[in-house]
N, C-alpha and C positions, 0 to 999 in steps of 0.2 A: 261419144266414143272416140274424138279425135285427142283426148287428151291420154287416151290407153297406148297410141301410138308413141308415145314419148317416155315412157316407163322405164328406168333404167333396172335390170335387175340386179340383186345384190351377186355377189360370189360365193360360188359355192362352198359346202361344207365340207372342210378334207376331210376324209375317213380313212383309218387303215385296219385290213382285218388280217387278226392274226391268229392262223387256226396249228395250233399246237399242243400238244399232249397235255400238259400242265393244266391250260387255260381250261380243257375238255373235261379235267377233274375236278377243279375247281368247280364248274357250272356245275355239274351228277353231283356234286357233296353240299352245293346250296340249294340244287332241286330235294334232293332227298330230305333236307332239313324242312323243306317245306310241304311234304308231300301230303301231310293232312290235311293243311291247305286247300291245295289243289285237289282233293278228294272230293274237300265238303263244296268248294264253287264251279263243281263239275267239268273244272280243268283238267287233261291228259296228257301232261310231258313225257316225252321219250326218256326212256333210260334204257342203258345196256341192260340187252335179256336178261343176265344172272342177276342184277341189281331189282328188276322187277319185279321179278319172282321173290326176292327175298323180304321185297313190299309188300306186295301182293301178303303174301304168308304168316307176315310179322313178325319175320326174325330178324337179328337185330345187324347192322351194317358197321362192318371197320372200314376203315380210312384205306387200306387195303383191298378189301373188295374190290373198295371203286375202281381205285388205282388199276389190279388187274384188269377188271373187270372193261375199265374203258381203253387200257391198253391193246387189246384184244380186238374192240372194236373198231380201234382207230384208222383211217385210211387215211393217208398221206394226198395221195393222188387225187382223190374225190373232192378231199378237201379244198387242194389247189385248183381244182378244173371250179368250183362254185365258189372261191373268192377270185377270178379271175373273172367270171360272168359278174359279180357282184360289182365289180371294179367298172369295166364296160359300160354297166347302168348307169 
């Protein structure tokens, strides 16, 4: 055990998170492309309401949807207050 005491650890890994409208449609337009997916390996990603339902249903989704659809949802503030705790860890 006396050689655990001498262990230099490496340095850490910068991260930066950037939680912005774009990036929040982009993620809902590659979930949605995957949603059978995640159907058949009884995964359950979040998507904006109106987006789920329109999964749920199986009608079909414009690029547009999303775009409202996650504009709608988007919190600015919420977002900032949970990449600040992220950053913290």
């Amino acid at each position: 055990m006396e050689g655990i005491k001498n262990i230099e650890l490496e340095p850490l890994i910068e991260t930066e998170f950037l939680y912005v409208l774009e990036n929040e449609v982009n993620l809902v337009k590659y979930l949605c492309s995957k949603y059978d997916w995640y159907i058949e390996n009884r995964y359950k990603p979040i998507y904006p309401k109106s987006i789920q339902k329109k999964l749920e249903n199986g009608e079909p989704i414009a690029e547009e949807d999303i775009e409202l659809a996650v504009s709608e949802e988007f919190d600015v503030e919420t977002g900032e207050k949970q990449m600040k705790i992220l950053e913290e860890e």
